[in-house]
C-alpha positions as a Markdown table, in Angstrom:
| # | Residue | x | y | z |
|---|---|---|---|---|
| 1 | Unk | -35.0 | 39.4 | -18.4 |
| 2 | Unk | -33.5 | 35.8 | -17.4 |
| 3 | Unk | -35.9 | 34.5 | -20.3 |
| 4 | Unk | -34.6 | 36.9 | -22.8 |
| 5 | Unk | -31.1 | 36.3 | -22.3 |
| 6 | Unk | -31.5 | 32.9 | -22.6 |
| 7 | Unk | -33.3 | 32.8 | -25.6 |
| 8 | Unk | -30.5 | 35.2 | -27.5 |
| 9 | Unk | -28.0 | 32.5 | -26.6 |
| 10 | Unk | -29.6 | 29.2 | -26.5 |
| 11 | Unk | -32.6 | 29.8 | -28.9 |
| 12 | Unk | -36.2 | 29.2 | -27.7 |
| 13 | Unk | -37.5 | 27.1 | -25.6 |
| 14 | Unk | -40.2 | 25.6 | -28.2 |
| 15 | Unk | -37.1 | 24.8 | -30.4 |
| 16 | Unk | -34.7 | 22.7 | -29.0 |
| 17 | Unk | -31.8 | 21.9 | -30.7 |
| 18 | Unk | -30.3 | 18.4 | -31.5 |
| 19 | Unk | -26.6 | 18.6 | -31.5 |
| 20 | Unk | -24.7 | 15.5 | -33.4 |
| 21 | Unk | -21.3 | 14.8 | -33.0 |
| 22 | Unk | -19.1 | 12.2 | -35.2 |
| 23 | Unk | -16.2 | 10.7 | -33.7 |
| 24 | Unk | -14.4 | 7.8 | -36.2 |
| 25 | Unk | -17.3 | 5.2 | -36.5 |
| 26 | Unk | -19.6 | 6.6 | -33.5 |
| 27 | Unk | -22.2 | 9.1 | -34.0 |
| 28 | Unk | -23.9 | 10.5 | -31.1 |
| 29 | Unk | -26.7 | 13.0 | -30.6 |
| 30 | Unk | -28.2 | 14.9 | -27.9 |
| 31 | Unk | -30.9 | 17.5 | -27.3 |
| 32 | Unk | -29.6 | 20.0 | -25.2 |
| 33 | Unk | -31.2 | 23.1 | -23.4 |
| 34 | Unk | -29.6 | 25.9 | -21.1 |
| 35 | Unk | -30.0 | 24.1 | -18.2 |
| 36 | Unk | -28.1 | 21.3 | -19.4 |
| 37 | Unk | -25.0 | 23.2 | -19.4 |
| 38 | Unk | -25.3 | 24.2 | -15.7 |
| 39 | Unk | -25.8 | 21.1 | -14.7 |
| 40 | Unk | -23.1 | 19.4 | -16.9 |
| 41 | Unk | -20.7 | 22.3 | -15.4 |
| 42 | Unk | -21.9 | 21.0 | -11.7 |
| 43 | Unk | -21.9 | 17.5 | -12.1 |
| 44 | Unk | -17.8 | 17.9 | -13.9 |
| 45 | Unk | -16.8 | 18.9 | -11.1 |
| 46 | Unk | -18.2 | 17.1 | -8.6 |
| 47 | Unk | -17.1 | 14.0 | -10.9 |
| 48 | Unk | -13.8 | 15.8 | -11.0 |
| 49 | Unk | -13.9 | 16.2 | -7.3 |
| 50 | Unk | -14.4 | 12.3 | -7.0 |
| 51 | Unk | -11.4 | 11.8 | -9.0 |
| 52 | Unk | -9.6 | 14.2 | -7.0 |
| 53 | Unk | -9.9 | 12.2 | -3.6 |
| 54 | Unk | -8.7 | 9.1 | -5.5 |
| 55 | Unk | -5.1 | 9.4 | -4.8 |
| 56 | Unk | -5.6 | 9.3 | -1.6 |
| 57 | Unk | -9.2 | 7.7 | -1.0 |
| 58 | Unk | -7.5 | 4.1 | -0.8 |
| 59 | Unk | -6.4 | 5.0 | 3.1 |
| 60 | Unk | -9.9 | 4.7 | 4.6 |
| 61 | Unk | -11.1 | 0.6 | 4.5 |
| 62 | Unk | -9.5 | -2.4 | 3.9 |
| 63 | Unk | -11.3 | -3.5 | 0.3 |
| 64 | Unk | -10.9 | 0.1 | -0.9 |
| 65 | Unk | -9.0 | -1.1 | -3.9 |
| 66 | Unk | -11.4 | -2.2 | -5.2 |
| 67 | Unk | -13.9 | 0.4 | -4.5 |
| 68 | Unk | -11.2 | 2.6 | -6.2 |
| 69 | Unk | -11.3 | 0.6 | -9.7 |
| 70 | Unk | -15.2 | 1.0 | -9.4 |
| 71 | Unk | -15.4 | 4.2 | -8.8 |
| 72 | Unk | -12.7 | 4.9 | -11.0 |
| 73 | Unk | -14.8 | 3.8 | -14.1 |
| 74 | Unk | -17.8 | 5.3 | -13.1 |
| 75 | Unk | -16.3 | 9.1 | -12.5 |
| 76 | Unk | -14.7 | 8.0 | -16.3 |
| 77 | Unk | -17.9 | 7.9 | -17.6 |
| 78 | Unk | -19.8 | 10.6 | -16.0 |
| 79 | Unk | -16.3 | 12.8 | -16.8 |
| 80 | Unk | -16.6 | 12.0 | -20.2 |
| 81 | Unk | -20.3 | 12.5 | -21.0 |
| 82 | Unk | -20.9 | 15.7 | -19.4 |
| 83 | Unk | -17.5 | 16.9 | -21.0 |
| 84 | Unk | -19.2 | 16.1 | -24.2 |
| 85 | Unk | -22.3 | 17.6 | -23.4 |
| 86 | Unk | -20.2 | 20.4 | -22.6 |
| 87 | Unk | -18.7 | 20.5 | -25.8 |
| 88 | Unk | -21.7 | 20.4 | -27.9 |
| 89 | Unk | -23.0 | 22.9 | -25.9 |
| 90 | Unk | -20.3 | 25.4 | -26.9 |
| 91 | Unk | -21.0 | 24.3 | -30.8 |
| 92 | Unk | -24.4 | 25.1 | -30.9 |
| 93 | Unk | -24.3 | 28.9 | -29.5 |
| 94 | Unk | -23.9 | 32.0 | -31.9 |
| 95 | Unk | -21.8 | 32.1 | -34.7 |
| 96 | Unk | -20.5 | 35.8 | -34.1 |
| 97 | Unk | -18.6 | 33.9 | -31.0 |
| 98 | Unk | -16.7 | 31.3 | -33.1 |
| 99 | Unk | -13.4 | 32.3 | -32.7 |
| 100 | Unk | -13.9 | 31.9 | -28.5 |
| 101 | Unk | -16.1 | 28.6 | -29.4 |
| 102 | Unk | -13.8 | 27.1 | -31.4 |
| 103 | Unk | -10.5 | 28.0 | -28.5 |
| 104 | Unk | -12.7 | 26.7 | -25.8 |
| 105 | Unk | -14.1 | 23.6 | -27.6 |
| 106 | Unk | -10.0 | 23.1 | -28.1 |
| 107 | Unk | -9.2 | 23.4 | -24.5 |
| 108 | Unk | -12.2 | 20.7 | -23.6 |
| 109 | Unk | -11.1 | 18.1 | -25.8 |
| 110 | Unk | -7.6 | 19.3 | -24.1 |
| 111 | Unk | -9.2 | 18.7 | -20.5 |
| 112 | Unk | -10.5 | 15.2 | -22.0 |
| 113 | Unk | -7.5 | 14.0 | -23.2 |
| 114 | Unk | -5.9 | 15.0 | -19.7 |
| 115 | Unk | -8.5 | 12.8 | -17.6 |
| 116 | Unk | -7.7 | 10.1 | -20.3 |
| 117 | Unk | -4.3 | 9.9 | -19.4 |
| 118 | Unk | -4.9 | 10.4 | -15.6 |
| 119 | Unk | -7.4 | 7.1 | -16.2 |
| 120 | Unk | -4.3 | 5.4 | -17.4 |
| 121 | Unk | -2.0 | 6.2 | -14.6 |
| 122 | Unk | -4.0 | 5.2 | -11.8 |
| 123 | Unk | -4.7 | 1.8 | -13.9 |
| 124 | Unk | -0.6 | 1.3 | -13.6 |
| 125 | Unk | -0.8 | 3.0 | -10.2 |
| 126 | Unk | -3.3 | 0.2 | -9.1 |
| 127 | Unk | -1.5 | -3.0 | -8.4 |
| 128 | Unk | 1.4 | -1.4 | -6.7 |
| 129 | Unk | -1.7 | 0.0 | -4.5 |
| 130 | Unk | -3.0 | -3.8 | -3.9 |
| 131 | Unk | 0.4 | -5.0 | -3.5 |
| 132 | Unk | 1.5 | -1.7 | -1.0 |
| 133 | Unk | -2.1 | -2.7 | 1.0 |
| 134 | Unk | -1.3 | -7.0 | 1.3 |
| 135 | Unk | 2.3 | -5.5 | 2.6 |
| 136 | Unk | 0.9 | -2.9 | 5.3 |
| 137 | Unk | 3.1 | -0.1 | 3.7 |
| 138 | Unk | -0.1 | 2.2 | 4.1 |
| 139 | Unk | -0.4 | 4.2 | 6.7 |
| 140 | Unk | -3.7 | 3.4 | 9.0 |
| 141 | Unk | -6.5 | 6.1 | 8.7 |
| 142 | Unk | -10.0 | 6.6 | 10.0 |
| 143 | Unk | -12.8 | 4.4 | 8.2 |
| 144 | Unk | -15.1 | 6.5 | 6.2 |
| 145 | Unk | -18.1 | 7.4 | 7.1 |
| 146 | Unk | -21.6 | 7.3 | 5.0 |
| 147 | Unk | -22.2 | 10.9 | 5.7 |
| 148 | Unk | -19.0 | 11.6 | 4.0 |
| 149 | Unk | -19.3 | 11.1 | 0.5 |
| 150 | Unk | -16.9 | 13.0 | -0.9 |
| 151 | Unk | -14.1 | 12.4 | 1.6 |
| 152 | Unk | -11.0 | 14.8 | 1.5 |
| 153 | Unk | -7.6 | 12.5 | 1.1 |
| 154 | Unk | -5.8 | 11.9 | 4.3 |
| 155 | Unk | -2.7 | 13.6 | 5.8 |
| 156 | Unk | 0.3 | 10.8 | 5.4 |
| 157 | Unk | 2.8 | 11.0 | 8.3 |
| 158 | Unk | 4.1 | 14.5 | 6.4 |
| 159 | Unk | 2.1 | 17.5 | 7.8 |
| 160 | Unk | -0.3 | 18.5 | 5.3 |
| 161 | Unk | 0.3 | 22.2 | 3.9 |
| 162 | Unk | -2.4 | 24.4 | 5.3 |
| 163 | Unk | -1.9 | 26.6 | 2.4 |
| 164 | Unk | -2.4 | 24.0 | 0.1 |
| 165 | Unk | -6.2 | 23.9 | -1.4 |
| 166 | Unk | -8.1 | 20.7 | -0.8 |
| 167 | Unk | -11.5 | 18.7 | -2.5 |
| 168 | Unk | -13.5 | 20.9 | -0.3 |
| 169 | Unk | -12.1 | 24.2 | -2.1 |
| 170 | Unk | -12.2 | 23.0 | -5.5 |
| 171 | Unk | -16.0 | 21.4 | -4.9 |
| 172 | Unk | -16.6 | 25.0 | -3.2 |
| 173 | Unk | -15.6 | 26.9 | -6.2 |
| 174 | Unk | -17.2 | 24.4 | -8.7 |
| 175 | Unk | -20.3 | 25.1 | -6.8 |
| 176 | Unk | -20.2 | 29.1 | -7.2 |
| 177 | Unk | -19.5 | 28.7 | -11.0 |
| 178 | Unk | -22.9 | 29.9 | -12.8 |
| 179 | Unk | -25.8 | 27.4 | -13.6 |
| 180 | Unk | -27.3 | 29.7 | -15.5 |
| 181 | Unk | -26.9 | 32.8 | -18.1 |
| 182 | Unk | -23.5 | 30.9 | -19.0 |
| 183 | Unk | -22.3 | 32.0 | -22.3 |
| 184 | Unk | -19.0 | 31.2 | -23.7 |
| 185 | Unk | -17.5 | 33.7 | -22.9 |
| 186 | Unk | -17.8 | 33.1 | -19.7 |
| 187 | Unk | -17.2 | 29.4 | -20.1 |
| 188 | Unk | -13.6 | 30.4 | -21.2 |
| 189 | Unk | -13.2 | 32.7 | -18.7 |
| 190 | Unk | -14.1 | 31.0 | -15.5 |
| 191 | Unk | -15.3 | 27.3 | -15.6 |
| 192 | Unk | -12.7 | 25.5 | -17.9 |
| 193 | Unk | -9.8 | 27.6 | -15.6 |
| 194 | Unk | -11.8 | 26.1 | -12.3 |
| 195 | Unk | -11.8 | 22.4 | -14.1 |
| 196 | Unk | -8.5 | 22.8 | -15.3 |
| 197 | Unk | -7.6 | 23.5 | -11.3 |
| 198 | Unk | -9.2 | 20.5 | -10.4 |
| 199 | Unk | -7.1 | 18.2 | -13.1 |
| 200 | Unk | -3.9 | 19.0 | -12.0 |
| 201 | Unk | -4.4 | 18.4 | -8.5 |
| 202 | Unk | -5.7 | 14.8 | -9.3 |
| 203 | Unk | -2.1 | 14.5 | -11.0 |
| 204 | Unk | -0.6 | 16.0 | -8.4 |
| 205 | Unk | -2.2 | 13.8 | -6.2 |
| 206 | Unk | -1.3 | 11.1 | -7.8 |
| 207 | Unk | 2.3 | 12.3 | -7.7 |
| 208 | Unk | 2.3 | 12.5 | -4.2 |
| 209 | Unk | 0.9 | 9.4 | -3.5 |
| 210 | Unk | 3.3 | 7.5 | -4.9 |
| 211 | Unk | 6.2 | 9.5 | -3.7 |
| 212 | Unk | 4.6 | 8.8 | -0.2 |
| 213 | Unk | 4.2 | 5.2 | -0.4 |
| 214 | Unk | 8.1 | 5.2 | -1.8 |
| 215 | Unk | 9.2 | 6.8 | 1.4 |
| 216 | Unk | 6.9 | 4.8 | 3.8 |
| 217 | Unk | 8.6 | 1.8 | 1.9 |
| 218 | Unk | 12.2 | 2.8 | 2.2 |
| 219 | Unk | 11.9 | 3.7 | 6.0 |
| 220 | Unk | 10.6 | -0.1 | 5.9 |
| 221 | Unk | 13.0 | -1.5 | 3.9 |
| 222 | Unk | 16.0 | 0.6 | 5.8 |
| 223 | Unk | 14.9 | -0.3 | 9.2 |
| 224 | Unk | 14.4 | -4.1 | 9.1 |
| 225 | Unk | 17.6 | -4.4 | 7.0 |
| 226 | Unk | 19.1 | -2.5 | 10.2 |
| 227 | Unk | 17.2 | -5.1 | 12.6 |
| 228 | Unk | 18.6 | -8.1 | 10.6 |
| 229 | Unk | 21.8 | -6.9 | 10.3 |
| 230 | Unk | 22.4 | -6.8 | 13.9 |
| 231 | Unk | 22.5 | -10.7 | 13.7 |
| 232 | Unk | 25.2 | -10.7 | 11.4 |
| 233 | Unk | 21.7 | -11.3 | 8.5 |
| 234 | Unk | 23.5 | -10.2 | 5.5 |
| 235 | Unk | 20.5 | -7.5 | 3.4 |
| 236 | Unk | 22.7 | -6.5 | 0.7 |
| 237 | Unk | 22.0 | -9.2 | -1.3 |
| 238 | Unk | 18.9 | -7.6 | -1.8 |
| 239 | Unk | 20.3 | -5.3 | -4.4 |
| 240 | Unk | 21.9 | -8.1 | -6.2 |
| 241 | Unk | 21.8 | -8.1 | -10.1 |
| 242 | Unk | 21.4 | -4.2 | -10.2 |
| 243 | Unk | 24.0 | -1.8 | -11.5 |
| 244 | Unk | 24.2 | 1.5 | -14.3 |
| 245 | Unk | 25.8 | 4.7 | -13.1 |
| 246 | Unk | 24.8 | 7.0 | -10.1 |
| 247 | Unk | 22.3 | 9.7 | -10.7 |
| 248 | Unk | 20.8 | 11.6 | -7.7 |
| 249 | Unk | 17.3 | 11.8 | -8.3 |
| 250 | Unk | 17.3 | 15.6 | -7.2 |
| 251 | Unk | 14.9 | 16.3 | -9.6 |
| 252 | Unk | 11.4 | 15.4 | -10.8 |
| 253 | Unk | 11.1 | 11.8 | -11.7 |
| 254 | Unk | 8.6 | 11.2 | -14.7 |
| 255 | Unk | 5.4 | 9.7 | -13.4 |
| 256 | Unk | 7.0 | 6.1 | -15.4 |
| 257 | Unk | 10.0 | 6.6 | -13.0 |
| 258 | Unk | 8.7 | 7.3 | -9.9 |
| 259 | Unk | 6.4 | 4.5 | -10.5 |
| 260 | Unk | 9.6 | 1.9 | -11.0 |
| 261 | Unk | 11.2 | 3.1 | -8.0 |
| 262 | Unk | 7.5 | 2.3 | -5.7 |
| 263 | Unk | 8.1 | -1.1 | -7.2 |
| 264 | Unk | 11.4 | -1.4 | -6.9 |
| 265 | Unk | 11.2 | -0.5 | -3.2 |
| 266 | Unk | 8.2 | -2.6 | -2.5 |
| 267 | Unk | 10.2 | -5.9 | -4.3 |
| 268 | Unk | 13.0 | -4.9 | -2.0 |
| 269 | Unk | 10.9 | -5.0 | 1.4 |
| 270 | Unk | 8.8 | -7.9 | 0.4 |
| 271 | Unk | 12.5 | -9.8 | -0.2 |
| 272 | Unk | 12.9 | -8.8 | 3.5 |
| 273 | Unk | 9.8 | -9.5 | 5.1 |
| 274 | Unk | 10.1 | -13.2 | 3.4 |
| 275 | Unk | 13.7 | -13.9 | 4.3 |
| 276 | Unk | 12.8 | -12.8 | 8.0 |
| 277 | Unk | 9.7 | -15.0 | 7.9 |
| 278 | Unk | 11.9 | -17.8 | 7.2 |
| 279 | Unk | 14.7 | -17.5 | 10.2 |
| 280 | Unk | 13.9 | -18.7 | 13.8 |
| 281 | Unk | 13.1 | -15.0 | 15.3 |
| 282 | Unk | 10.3 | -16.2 | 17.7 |
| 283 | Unk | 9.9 | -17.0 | 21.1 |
| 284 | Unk | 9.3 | -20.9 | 21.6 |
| 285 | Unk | 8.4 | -20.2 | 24.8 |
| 286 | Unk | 7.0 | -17.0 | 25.6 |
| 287 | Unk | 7.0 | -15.7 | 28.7 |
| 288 | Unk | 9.2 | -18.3 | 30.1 |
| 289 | Unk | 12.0 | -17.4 | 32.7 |
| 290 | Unk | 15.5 | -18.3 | 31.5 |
| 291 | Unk | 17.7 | -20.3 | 33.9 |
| 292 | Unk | 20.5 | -20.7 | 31.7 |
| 293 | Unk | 21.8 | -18.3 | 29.1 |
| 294 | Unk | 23.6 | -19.1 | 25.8 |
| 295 | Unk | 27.5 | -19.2 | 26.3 |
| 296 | Unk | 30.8 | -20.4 | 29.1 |
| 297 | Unk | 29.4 | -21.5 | 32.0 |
| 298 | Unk | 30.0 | -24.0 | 34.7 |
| 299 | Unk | 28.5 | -27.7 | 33.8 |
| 300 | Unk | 25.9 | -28.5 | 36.4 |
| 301 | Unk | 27.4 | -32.0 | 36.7 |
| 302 | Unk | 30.8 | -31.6 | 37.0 |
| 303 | Unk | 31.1 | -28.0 | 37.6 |
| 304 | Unk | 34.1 | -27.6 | 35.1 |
| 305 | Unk | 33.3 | -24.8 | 32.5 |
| 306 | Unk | 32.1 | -25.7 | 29.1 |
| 307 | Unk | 30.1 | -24.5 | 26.6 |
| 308 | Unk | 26.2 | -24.0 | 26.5 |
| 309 | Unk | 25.4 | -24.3 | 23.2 |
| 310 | Unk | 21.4 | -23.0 | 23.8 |
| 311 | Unk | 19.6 | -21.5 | 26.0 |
| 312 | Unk | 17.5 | -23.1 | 29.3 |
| 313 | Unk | 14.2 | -21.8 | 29.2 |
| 314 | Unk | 12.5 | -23.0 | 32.7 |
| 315 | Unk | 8.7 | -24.2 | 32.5 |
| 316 | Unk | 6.8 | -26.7 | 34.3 |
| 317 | Unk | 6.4 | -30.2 | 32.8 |
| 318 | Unk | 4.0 | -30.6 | 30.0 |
| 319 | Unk | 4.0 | -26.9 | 29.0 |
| 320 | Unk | 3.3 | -27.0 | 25.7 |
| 321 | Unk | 6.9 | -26.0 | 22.9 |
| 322 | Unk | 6.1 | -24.1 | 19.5 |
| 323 | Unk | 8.2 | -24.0 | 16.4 |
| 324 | Unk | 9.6 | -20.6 | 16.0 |
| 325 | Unk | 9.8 | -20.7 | 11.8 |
| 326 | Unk | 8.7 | -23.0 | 9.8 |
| 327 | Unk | 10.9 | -25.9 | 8.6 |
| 328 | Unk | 11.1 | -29.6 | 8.4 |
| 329 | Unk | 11.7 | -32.2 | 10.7 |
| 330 | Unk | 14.8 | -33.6 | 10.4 |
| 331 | Unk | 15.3 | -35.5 | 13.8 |
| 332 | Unk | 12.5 | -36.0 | 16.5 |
| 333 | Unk | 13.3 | -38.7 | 19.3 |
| 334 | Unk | 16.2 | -39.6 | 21.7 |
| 335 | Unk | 19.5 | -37.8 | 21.5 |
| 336 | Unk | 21.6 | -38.5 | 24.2 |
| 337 | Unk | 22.2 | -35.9 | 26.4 |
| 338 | Unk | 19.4 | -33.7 | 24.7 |
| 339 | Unk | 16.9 | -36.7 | 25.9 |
| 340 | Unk | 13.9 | -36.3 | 23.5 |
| 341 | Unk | 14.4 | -33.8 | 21.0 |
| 342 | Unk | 13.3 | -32.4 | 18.1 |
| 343 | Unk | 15.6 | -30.3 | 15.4 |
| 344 | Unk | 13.8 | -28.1 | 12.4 |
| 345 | Unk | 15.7 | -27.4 | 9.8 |
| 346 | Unk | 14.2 | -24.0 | 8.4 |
| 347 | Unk | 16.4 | -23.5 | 5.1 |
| 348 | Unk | 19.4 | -20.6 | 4.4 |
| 349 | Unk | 21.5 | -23.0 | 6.8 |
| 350 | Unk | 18.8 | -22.0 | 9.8 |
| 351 | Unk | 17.9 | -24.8 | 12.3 |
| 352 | Unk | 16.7 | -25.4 | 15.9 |
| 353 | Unk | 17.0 | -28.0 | 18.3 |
| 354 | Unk | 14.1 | -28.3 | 21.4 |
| 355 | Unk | 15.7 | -30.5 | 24.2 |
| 356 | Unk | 14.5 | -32.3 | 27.4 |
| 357 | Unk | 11.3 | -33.2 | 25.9 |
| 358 | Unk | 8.6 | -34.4 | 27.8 |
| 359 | Unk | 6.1 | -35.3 | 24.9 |
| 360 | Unk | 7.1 | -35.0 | 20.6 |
| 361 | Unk | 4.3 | -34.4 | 18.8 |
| 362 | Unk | 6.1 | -34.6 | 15.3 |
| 363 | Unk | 7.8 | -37.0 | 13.2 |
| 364 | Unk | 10.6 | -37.0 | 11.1 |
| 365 | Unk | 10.0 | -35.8 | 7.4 |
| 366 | Unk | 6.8 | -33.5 | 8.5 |
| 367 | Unk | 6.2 | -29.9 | 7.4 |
| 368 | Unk | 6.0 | -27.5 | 10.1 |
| 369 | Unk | 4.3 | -24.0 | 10.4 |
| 370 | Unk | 5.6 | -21.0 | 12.6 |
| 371 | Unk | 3.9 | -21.6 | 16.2 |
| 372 | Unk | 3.1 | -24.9 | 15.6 |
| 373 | Unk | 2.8 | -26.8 | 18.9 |
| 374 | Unk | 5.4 | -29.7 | 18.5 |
| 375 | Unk | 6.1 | -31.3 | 21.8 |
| 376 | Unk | 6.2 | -30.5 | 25.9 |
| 377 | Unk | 8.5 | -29.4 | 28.1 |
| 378 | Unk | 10.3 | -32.0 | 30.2 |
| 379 | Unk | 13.4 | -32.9 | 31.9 |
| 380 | Unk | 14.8 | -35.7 | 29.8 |
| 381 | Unk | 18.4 | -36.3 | 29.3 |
| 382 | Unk | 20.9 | -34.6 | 30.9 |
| 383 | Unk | 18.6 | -31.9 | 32.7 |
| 384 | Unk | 18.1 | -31.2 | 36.6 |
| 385 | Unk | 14.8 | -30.2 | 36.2 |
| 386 | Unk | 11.7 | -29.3 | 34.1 |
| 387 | Unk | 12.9 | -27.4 | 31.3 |
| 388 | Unk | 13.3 | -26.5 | 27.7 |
| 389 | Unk | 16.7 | -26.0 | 26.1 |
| 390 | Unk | 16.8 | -24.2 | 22.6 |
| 391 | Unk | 19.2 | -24.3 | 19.8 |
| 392 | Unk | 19.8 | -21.7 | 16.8 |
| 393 | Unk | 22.3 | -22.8 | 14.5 |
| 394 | Unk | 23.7 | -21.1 | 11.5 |
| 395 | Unk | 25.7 | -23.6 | 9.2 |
| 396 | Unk | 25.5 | -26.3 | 12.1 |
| 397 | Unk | 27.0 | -23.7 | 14.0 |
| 398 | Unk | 25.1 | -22.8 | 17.6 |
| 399 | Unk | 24.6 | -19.2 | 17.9 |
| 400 | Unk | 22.9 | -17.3 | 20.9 |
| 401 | Unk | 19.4 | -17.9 | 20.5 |
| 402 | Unk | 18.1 | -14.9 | 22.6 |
| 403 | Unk | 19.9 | -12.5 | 19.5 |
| 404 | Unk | 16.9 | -14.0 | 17.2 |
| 405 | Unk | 14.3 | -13.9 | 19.8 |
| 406 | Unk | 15.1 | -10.4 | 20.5 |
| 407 | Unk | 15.1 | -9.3 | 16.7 |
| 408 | Unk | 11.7 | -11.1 | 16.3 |
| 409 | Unk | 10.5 | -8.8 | 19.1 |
| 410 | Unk | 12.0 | -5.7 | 17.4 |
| 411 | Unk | 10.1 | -6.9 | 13.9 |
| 412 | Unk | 6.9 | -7.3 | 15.4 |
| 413 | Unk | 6.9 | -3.3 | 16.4 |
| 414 | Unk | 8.0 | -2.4 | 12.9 |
């Protein structure tokens, strides 16, 4: 009976047919039999299924970028010849079904055009992927495993809608489609409906990818401007050069717009993250005890009050004194009352001063990193004993260093 239903729709099986299709200047030709079309039904949408976890496949490994471009152009390929094998297999059954051929043969070169543009999208999506990855706007996930080949996306910090239907459905339902009696009927019916399905979820997960990473990013971008703020940093100038009228984006953006906004908001945080990288935030002593804090107090030598213009971070002699940006050298040797010091001057009108130097390890004109070891604690100058005084000064103006060292522990949680 299986035999005989085959033959009516596919012919027999001493006579295969060779099915040629013409597109511009490329001819191609293939021999197809009934099983063909099962297995081109299967293999869709398990190629569909791949594209399906890309949206949200980048979460699991560091190089999955990558990966994703890779894969990307192989589930392409696959997508696009089994959707033509598909297609040719639909041209070759009976004529008395032409009217249902010829509306299905329509909806697949529909369904092709739809993974063409989906292609295209995640080609723009891409570099904002890279960029959102070197920036640590992802979220951290679990690594992949071998076993899982066909890994589901993962939750972002939203709950994930139990209602909503995952890979795992649409590969389940792929799976139950028929591999074999398939005529076009039911190929209209029930396995372009079931691809179809699968389609719009990639977009739709594409969608919500980027909407996510937009979020993540202005949570970023709102938080560190809040941190930096709180030292008088001025953020707004981060919008500069921007204007047009306001519109609440209340309702769908167009895949072109949401995709400007990611960018805009990831330009906005990397602006941030640089600027912060450049102030003096760190600690250029850490875990040092400070014996004298930023501010009035009463001079140790003639007990009158007067202004401390740093803080007294207390350390035993030789303890080794780190940059806390980077900067150049603008002064390294004996100041005075500062005894051997060295000042930085880190750029915006940002410089520090490290006073009461035992050892300089730096000389004027040199280029120094973040952390950089540049000299030893001492008690040069006018000290009473072994310690480092620090200096942060806005516009030559000394402001409480222990502002910046607390906002550079705040940043380092963000």
């Amino acid at each position: 009976m299986a035999s005989e239903s085959r033959r009516s729709v596919f012919g027999q099986r001493s006579a295969p047919h060779t099915i040629v299709i013409a597109r511009g200047d490329k001819i191609r030709h293939w021999t197809v039999r009934p099983w063909l079309l099962g297995s081109g039904i299967g293999l869709l949408g398990l190629t569909l299924t791949g594209s399906l976890a890309l949206a949200g496949a980048y979460l699991f490994n560091d190089n999955i970028v990558a990966a994703l471009l890779a894969r990307e152009v192989k589930v392409t390929n696959a997508y696009e010849e089994r959707m033509g094998a598909l297609r040719n297999e639909i041209d070759r059954l009976k004529t008395g079904q032409t009217k249902v051929r010829d509306t299905v043969a329509a909806q697949v070169q529909d369904l092709l055009s739809q993974q063409a543009e989906l292609t295209d999208r995640f080609q723009q999506l891409q570099p904002l992927l890279e960029k959102a990855q070197g920036m640590g706007v992802l979220a951290p996930a679990e690594k992949a495993t071998k076993e899982d080949e066909h890994p589901a996306p993962a939750e972002t910090n939203a709950k994930a809608e139990t209602a909503k239907p995952s890979a795992g459905d649409l590969m389940e339902d792929i799976s139950a489609l028929p591999l074999r009696h398939t005529d076009v009927t039911q190929i209209a019916d029930l396995v372009l409906p079931t691809i179809r399905r699968s389609v719009s979820m990639v977009s739709d997960e594409q969608t919500s990818t980027i909407a996510e990473l937009t979020r993540t990013a202005q949570e970023r971008v709102g938080r560190l401007a809040g941190v930096l703020g709180s030292i008088g940093i001025r953020t707004d100038e981060t919008n500069s050069a921007m204007g047009g009228p306001f519109i609440p984006a209340d309702g769908d953006l167009s895949f072109g717009e949401s995709l400007n906004l990611l960018d805009q908001t990831l330009r906005a945080y990397d602006d941030l993250r640089t600027r912060s990288a450049r102030m003096p935030l760190a600690d250029p002593l850490p875990g040092a005890t400070i014996s004298s804090t930023f501010g009035v107090r009463p001079d140790p030598f003639f007990r009158r009050a007067a202004l401390h213009s740093g803080v007294d971070l207390a350390a035993p002699s030789g303890t080794l004194v780190k940059a806390t940006a980077s900067g150049k050298v603008v002064s390294a040797g004996e100041a005075g009352g500062y005894g051997n010091m060295i000042e930085i001057d880190h750029g915006n009108g940002f410089s520090t001063r490290y006073a009461h130097l035992s050892q300089i390890d730096v000389s004027v004109g040199d280029r120094i990193k973040a952390g950089q070891a540049i000299g030893r604690v001492g008690s040069t100058g006018r000290s009473t004993g072994s310690h480092l005084h620090y200096e942060v000064r806005t516009n030559e103006v000394p402001v409480d260093p222990e502002r910046y060292i607390r906002v550079g522990h705040k940043l380092a949680k963000l």
